[in-house]
TORKOL-4160 file (C-alpha; in steps of 0.2 Angstrom, whole numbers, padded with zeros to 4 digits, m for minus):
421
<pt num="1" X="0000" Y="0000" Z="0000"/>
<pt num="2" X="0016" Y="0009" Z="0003"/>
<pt num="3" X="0020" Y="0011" Z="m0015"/>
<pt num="4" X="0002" Y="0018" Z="m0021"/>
<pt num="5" X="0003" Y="0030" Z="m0007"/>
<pt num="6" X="0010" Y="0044" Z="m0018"/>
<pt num="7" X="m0004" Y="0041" Z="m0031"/>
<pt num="8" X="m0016" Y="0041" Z="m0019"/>
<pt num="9" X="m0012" Y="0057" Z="m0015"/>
<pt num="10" X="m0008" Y="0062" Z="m0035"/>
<pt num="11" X="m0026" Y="0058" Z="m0035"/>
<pt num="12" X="m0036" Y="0067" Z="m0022"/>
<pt num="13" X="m0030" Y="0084" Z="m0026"/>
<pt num="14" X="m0035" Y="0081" Z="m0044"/>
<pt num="15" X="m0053" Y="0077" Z="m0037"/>
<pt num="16" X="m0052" Y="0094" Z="m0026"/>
<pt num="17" X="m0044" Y="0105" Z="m0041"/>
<pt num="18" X="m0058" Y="0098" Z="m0052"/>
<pt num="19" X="m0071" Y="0107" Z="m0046"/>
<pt num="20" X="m0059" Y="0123" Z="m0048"/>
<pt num="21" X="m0055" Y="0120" Z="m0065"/>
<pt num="22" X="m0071" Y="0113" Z="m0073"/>
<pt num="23" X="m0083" Y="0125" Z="m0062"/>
<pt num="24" X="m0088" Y="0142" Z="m0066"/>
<pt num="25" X="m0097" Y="0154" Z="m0053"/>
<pt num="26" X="m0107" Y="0169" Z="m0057"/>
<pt num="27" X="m0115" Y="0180" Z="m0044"/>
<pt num="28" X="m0130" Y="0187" Z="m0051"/>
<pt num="29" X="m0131" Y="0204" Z="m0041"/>
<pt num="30" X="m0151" Y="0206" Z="m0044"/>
<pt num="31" X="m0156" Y="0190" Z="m0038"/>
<pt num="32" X="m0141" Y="0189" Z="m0025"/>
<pt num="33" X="m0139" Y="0171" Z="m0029"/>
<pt num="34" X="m0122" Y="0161" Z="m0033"/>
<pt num="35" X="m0125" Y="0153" Z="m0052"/>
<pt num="36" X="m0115" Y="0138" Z="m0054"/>
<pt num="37" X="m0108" Y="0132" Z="m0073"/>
<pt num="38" X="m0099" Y="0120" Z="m0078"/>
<pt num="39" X="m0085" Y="0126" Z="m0092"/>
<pt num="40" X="m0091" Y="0115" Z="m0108"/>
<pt num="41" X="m0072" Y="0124" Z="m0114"/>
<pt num="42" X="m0060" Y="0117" Z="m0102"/>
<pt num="43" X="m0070" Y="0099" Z="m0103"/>
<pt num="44" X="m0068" Y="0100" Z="m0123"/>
<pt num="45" X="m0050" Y="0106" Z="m0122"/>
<pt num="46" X="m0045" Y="0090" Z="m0109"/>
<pt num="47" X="m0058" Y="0078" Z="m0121"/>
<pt num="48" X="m0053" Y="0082" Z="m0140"/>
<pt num="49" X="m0041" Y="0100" Z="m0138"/>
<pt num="50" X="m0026" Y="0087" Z="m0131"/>
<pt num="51" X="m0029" Y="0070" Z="m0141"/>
<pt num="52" X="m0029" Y="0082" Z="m0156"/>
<pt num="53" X="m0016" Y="0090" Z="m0152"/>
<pt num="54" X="m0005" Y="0075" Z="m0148"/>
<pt num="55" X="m0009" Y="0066" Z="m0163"/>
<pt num="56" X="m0004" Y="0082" Z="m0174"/>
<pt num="57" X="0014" Y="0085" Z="m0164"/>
<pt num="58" X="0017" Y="0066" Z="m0161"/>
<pt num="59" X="0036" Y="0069" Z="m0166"/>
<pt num="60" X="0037" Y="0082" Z="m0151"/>
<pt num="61" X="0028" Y="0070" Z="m0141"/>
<pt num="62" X="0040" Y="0057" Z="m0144"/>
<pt num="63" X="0057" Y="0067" Z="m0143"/>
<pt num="64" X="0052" Y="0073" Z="m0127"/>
<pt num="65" X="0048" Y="0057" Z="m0122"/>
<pt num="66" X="0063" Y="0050" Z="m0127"/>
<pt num="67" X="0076" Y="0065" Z="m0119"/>
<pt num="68" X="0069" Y="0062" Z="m0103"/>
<pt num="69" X="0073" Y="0044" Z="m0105"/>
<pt num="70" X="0089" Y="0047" Z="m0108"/>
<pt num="71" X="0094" Y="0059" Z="m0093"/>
<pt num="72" X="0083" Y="0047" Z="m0084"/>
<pt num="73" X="0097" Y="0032" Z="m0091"/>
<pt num="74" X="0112" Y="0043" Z="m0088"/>
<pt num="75" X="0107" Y="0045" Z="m0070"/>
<pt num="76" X="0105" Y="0030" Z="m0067"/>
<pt num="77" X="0123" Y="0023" Z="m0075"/>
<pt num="78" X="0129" Y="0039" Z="m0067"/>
<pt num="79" X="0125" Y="0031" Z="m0050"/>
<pt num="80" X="0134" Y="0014" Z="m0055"/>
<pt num="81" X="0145" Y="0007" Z="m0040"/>
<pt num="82" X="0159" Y="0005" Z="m0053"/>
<pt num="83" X="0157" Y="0024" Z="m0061"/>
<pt num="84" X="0155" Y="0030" Z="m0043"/>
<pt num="85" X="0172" Y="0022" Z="m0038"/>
<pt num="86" X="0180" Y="0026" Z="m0053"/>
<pt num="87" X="0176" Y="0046" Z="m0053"/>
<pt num="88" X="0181" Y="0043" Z="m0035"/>
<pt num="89" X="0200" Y="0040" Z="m0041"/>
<pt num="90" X="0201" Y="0052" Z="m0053"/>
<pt num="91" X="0193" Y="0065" Z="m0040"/>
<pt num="92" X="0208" Y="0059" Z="m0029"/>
<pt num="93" X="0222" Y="0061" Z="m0042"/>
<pt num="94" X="0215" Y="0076" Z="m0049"/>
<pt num="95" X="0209" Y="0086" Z="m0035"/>
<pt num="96" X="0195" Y="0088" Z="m0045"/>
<pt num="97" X="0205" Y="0098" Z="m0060"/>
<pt num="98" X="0201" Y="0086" Z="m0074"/>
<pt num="99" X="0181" Y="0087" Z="m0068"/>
<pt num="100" X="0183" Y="0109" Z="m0068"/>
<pt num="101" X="0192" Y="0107" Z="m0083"/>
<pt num="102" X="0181" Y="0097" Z="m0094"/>
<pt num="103" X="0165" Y="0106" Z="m0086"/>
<pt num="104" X="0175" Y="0124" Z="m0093"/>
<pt num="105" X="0177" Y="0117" Z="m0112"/>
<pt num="106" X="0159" Y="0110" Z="m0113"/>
<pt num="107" X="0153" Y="0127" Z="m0105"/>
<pt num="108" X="0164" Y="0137" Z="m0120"/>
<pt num="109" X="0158" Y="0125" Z="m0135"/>
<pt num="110" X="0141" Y="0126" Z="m0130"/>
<pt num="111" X="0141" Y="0145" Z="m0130"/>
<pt num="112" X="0150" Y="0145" Z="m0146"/>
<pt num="113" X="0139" Y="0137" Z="m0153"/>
<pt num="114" X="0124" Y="0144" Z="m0147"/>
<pt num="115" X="0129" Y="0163" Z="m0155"/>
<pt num="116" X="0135" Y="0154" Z="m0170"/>
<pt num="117" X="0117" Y="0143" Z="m0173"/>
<pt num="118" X="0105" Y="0147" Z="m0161"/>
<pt num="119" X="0090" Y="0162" Z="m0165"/>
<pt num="120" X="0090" Y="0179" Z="m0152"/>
<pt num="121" X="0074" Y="0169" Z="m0148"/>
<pt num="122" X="0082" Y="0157" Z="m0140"/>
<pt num="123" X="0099" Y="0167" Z="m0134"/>
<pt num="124" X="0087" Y="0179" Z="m0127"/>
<pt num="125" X="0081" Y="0161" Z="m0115"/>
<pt num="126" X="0097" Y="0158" Z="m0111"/>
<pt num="127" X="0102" Y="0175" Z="m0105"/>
<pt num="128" X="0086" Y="0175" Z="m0095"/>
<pt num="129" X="0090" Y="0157" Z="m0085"/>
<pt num="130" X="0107" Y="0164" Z="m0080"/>
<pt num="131" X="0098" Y="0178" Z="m0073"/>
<pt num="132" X="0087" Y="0169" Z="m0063"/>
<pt num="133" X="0100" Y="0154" Z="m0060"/>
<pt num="134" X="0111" Y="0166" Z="m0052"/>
<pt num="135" X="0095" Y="0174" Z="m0041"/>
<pt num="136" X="0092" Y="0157" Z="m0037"/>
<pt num="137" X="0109" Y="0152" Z="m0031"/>
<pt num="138" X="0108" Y="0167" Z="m0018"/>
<pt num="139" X="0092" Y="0162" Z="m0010"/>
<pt num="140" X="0100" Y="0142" Z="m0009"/>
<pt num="141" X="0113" Y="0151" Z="0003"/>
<pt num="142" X="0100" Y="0156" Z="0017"/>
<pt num="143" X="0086" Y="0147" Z="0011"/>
<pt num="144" X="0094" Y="0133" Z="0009"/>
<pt num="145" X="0109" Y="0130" Z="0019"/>
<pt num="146" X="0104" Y="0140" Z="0035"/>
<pt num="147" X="0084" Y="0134" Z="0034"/>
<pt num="148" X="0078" Y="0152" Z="0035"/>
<pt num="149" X="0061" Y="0156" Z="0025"/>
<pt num="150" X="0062" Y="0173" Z="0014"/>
<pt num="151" X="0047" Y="0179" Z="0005"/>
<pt num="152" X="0053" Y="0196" Z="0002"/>
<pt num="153" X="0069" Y="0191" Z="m0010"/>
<pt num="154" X="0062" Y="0201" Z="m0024"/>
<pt num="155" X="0066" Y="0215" Z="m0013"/>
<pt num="156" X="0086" Y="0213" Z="m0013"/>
<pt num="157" X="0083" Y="0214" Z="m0031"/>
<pt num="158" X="0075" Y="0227" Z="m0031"/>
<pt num="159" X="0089" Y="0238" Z="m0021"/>
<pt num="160" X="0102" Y="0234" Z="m0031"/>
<pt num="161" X="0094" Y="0236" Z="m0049"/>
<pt num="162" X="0088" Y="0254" Z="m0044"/>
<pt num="163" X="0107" Y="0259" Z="m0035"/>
<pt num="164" X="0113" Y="0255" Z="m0055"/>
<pt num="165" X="0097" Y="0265" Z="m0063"/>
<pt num="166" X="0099" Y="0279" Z="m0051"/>
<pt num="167" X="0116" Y="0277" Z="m0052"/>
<pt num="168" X="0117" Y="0277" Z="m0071"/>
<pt num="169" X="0102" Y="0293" Z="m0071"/>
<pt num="170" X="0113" Y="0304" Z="m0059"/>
<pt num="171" X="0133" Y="0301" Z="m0066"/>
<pt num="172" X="0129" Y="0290" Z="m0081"/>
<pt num="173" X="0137" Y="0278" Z="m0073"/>
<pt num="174" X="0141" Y="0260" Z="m0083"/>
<pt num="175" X="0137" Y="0243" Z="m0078"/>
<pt num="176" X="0155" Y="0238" Z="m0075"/>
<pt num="177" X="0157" Y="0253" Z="m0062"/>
<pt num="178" X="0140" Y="0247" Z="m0056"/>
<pt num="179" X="0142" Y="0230" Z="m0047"/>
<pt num="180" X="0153" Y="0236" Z="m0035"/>
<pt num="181" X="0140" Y="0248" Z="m0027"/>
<pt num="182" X="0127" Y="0238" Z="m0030"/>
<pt num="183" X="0133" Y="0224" Z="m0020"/>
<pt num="184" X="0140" Y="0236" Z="m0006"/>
<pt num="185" X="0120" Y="0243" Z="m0005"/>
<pt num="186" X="0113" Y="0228" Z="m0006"/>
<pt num="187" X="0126" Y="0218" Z="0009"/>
<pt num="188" X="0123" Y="0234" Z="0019"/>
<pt num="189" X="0103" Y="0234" Z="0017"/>
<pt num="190" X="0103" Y="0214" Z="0020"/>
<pt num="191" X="0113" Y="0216" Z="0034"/>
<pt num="192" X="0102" Y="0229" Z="0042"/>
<pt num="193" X="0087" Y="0218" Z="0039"/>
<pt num="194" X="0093" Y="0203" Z="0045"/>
<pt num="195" X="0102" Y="0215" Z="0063"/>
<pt num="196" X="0085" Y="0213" Z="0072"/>
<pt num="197" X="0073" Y="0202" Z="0063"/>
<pt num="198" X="0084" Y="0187" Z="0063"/>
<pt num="199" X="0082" Y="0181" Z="0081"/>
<pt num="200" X="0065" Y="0179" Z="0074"/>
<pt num="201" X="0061" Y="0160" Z="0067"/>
<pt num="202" X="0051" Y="0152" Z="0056"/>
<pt num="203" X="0033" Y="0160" Z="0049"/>
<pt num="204" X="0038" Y="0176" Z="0060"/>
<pt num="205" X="0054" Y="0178" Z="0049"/>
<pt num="206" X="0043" Y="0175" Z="0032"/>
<pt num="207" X="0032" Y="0188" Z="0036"/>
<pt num="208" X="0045" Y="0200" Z="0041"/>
<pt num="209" X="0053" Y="0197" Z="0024"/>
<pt num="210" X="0037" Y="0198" Z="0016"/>
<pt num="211" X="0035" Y="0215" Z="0025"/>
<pt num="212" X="0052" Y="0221" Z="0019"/>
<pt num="213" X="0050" Y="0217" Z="0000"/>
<pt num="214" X="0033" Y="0227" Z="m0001"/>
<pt num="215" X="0040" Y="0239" Z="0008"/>
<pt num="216" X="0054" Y="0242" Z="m0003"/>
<pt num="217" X="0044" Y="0242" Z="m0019"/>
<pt num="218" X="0033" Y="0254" Z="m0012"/>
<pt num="219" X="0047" Y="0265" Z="m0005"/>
<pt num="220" X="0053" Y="0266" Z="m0023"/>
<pt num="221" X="0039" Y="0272" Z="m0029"/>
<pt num="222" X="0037" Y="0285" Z="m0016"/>
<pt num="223" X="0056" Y="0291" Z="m0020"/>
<pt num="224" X="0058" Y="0288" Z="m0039"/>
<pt num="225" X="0041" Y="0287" Z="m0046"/>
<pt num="226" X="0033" Y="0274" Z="m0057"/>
<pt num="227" X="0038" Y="0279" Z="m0073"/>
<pt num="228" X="0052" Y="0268" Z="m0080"/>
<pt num="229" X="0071" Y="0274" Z="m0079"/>
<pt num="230" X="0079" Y="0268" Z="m0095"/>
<pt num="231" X="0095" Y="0262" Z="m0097"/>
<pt num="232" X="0105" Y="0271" Z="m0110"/>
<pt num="233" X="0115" Y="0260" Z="m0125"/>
<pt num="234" X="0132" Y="0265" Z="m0118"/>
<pt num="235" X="0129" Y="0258" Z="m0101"/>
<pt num="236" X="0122" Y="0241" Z="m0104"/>
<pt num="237" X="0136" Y="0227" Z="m0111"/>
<pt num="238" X="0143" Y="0231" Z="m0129"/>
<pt num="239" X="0143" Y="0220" Z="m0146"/>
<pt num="240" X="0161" Y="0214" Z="m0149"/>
<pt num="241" X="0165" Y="0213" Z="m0167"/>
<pt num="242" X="0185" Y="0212" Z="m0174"/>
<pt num="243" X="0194" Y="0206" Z="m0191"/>
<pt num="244" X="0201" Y="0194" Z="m0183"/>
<pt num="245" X="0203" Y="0178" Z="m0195"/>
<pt num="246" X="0201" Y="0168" Z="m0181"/>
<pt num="247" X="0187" Y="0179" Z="m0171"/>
<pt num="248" X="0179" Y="0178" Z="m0191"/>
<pt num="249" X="0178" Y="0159" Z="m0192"/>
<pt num="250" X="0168" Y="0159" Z="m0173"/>
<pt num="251" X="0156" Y="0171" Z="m0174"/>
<pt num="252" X="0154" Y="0174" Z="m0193"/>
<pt num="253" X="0144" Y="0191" Z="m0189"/>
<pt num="254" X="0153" Y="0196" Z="m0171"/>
<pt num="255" X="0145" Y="0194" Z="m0157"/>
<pt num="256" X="0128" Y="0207" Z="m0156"/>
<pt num="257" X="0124" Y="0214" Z="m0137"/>
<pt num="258" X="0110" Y="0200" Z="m0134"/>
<pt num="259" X="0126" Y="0186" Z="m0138"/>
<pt num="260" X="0140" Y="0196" Z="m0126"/>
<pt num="261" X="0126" Y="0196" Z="m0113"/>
<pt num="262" X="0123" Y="0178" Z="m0115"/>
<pt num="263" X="0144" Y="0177" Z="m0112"/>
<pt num="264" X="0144" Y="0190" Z="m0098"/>
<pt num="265" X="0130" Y="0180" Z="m0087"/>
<pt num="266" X="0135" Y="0162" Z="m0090"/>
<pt num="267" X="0154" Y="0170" Z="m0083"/>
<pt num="268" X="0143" Y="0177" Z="m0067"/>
<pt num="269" X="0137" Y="0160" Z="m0064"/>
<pt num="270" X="0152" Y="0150" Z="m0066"/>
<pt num="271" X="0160" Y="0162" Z="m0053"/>
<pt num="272" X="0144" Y="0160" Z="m0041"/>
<pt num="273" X="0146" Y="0142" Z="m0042"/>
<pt num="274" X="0163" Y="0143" Z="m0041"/>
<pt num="275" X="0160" Y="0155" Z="m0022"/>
<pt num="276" X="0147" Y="0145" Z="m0018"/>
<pt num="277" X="0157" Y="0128" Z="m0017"/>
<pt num="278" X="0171" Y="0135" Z="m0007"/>
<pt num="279" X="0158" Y="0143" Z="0005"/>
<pt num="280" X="0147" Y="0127" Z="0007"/>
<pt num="281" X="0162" Y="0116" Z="0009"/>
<pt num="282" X="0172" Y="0130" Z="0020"/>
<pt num="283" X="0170" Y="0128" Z="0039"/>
<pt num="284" X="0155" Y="0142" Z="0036"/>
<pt num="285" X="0145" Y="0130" Z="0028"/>
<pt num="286" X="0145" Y="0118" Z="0040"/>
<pt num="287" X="0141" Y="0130" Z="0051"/>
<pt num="288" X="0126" Y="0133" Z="0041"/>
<pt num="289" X="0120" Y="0116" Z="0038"/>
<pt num="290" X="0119" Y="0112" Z="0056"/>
<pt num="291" X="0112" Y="0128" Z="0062"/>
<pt num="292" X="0100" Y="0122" Z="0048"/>
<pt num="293" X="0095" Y="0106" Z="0057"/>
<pt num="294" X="0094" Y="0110" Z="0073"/>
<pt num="295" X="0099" Y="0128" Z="0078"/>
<pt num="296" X="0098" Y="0124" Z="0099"/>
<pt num="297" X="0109" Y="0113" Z="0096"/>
<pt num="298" X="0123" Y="0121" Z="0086"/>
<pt num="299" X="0124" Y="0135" Z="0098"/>
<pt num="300" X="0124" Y="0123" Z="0113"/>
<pt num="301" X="0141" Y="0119" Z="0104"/>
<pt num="302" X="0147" Y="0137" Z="0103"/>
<pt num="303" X="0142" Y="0141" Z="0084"/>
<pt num="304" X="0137" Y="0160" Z="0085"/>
<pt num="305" X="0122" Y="0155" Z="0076"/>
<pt num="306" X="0113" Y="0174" Z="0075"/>
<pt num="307" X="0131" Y="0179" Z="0068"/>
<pt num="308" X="0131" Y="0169" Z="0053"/>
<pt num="309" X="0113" Y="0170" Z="0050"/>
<pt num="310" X="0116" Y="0187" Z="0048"/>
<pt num="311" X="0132" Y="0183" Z="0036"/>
<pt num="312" X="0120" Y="0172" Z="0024"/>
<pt num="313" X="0108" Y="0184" Z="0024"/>
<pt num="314" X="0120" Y="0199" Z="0019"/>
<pt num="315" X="0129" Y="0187" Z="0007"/>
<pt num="316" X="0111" Y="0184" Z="m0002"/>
<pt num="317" X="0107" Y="0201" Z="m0002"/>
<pt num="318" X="0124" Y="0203" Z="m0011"/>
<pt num="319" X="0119" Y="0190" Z="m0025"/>
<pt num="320" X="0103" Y="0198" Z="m0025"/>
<pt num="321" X="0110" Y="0215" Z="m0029"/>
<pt num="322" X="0122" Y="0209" Z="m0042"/>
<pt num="323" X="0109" Y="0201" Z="m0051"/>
<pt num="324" X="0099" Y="0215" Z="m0050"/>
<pt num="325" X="0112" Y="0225" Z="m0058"/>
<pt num="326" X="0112" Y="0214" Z="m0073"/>
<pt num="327" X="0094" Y="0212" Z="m0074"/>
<pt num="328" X="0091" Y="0230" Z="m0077"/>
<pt num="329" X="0103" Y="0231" Z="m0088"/>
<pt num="330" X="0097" Y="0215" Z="m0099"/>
<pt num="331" X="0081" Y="0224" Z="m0097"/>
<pt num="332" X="0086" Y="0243" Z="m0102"/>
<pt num="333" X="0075" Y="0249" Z="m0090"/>
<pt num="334" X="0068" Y="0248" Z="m0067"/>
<pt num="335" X="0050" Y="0247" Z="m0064"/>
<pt num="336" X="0045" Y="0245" Z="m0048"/>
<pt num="337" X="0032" Y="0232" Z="m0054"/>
<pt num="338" X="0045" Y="0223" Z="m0057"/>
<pt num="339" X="0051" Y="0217" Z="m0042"/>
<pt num="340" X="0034" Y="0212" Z="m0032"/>
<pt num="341" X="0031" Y="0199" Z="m0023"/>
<pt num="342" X="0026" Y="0187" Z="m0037"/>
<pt num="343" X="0043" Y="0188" Z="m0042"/>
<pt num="344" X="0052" Y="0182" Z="m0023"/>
<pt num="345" X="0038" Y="0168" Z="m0025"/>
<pt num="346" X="0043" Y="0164" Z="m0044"/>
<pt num="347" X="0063" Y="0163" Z="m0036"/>
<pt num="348" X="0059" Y="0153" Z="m0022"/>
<pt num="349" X="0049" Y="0140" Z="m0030"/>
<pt num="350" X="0065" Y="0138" Z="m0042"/>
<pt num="351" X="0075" Y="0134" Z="m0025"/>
<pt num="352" X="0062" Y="0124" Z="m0020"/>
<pt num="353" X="0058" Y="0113" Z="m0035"/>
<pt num="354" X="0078" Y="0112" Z="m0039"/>
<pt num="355" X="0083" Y="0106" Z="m0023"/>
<pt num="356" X="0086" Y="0116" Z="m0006"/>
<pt num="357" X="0104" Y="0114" Z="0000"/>
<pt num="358" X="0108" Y="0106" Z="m0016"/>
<pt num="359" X="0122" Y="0113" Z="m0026"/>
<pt num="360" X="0113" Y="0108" Z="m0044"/>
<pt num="361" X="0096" Y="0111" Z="m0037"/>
<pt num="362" X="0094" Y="0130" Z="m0039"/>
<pt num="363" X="0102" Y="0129" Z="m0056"/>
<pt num="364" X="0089" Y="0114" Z="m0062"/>
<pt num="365" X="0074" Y="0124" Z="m0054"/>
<pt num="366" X="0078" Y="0139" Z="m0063"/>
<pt num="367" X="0079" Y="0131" Z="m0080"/>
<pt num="368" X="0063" Y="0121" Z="m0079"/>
<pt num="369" X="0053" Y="0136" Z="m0071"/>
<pt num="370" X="0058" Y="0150" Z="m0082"/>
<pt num="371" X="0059" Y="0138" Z="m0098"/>
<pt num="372" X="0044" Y="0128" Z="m0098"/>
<pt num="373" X="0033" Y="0145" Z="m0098"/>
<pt num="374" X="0043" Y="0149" Z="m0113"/>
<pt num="375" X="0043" Y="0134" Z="m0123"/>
<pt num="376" X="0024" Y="0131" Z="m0121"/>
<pt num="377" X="0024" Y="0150" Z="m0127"/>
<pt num="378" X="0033" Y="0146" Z="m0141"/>
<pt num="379" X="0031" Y="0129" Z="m0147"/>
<pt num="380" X="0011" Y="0123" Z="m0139"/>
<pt num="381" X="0003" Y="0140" Z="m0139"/>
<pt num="382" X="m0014" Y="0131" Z="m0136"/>
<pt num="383" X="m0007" Y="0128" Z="m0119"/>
<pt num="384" X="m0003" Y="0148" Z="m0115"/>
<pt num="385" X="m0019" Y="0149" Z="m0106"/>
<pt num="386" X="m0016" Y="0134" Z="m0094"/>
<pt num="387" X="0001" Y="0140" Z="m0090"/>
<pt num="388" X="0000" Y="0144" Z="m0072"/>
<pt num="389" X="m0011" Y="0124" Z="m0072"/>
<pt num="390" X="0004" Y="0116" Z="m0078"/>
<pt num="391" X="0018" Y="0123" Z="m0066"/>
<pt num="392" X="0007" Y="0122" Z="m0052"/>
<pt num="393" X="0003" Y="0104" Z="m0055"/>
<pt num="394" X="0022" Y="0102" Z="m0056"/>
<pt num="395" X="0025" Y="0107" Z="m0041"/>
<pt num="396" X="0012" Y="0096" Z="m0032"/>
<pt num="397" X="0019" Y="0081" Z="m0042"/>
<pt num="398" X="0036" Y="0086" Z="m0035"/>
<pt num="399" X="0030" Y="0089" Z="m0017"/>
<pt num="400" X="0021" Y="0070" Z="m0017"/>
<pt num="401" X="0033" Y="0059" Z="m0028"/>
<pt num="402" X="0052" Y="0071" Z="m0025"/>
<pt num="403" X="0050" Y="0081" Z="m0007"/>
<pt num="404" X="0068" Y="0083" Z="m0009"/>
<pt num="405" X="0068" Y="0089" Z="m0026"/>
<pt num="406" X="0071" Y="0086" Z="m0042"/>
<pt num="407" X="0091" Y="0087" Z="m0038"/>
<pt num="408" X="0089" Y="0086" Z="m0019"/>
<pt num="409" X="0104" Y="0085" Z="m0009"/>
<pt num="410" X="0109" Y="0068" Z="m0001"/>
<pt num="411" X="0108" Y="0075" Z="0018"/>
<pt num="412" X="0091" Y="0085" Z="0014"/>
<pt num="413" X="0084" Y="0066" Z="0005"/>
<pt num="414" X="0090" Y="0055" Z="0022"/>
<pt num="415" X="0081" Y="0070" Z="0032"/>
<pt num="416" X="0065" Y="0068" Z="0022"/>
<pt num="417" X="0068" Y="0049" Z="0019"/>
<pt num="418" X="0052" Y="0041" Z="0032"/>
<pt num="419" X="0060" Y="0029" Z="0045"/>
<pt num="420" X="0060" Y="0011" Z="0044"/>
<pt num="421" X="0050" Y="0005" Z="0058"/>
């Protein structure tokens, strides 16, 4: 019974989202009565929409089909005892060199080749998951190493895109000069958050950082307005074009600003993972990880536990701000609308689904939750209007079949893992 458990489950809250989906209400203001409907629509689209559908994209149906089985096969020889032992040697020799290495060269070709065959479409995509990758991997560092719920991420963002646009309205300053200020505002505003709202726990934090990310949007508004400040051509990352022969056989027709900004945020994310590693593995991530499961406990053993909650928040809020910086500058102009509280949801939900604590996780979460919106956009366009439907479904699926998530780590999987009796 053990097994059907998570099907069970699968299925009652399809039976309680039916009425939701399928259901129409109207309130008849004369009468003062509630007038139930059922959407003949949604019943036609889930009957002969779909089957229609499928039978007229069977070839996408099928490569689909047949990608996730082979990630689904690599992981599993990936887990292999043999593989494991032998990438266990080589980790040994190598210190990990050959790994960092090979990782650097795939990185590089892929990225060639992307600005060499790939439409703006697409390299527009890519740009956009770096973004939010690197967002992600700042909310893994509190959210998921330290176990502290943050609702207001969106916030942090927020505080570092407008230091550039203000920044860059005032002194025309560029986005290279801007990172550094940027960061310094955004370390200093997280670490006057965090000074006394993190001896708060729990729900009590979450609302706090709720509280602090409207608050910000609105305090923007107050002080800059709500028109849009726009990023001028010279501030935002430049085309690269030479008469190189060699520069001529890679990029044929140079590298527009949409490609250079595809280069410039895969090298932001390379050198976030690269910090993030060293952190999680340094004597600060430990810290972290056992103020994350069980906070009484690490500071009965002396770990200044409110010290280094307030170190991964302001680290965050630097990752925030950086991000920020370049999310402005992708998108040539700072609204305030930008930055609301959907947005902290739509980050968190990429840790979540990823894997919190994992090192993969974030990244994973971010390319699924910002991709699939886009794909369905582009390639299934009858599926637009049940967009939100489909990601939230996912997520239920994932919190039923993979509480871990999708690249949970191995100490967050034995946590959740239920006990043998």
């Amino acid at each position: 019974m053990k097994r059907f458990r998570p099907l069970l489950w699968l299925l009652w809250c399809l039976i309680i989202a039916a009425p939701l989906v399928f259901v129409g209400l109207e309130y008849e203001w004369g009468k003062g009565l509630w007038n139930a409907t059922l959407r003949t629509d949604r019943l036609r689209f889930l009957v002969s929409d779909i089957p229609a559908w499928v039978g007229g994209h069977w070839l996408d149906v099928i490569g689909v089909l047949v990608f996730l089985g082979a990630v689904v096969g690599f992981l599993k020889l990936w887990q292999l005892t043999a593989w494991v032992q032998w990438r266990g040697e080589v980790e040994t020799r190598t210190r990990g060199r050959v790994r960092q290495a090979g990782a650097m060269i795939v990185v590089i070709l892929i990225l060639t080749l992307s600005c060499r065959h790939l439409a703006d479409t697409q390299i527009e995509w890519g740009v956009m998951v770096c973004t939010y990758i690197l967002l992600a991997l700042g909310l893994n560092l509190i959210v998921g190493m330290t176990g502290l719920l943050v609702l207001g991420y969106a916030g942090f963002v927020a505080v570092g895109a407008y230091t550039f646009a203000v920044l860059h309205q005032q002194f025309g300053l560029s986005l290279w000069l801007a990172f550094l200020p940027a960061a310094l505002v955004g370390g200093l505003t997280g670490f006057l958050l965090g000074l006394p709202s993190l001896r708060l726990r729990g729900d009590y934090l979450a609302i706090v950082t709720l509280g602090f990310g409207e608050t910000v949007r609105f305090l923007i508004k107050n002080l800059v307005g709500e028109q849009s400040i726009i990023i001028s051509r010279p501030a935002r990352v430049p085309s690269l074009m030479s008469e190189n022969a060699a520069w001529r056989w890679l990029f044929p027709d140079g590298l527009t600003r949409l490609k250079t900004e595809l280069w410039v945020a895969v090298a932001l994310v390379v050198l976030s993972i690269w910090l993030i590693r060293n952190l999680t593995h340094s004597r600060i991530g430990r810290a972290w990880i056992a103020i994350r499961e069980d906070e009484t406990a690490a500071a009965a053993m002396g770990i200044p536990t409110v010290r280094l909650k307030l170190l991964a928040f302001t680290l965050s809020a630097i990752w925030a701000a950086v991000g920020g910086v370049f999310f402005v500058a992708h998108n040539t102009s700072a609204n305030p609308e930008m930055f609301g509280f959907g947005e902290s949801v739509l980050i968190l939900s990429m840790v979540v689904l990823g894997g919190m604590g994992s090192g993969p996780g974030p990244i994973v979460g971010a390319i699924v939750l910002y991709l699939l919106p886009e794909v369905l956009r582009e390639r299934f366009p009858v599926l637009i209007s049940y967009r939100p439907m489909i990601v939230g479904g996912l997520m239920v699926a994932m919190m039923i079949f993979r509480p871990q998530g999708l690249v949970g780590s191995l100490r967050r999987k034995i946590e959740l893992k239920e006990e043998q009796p």
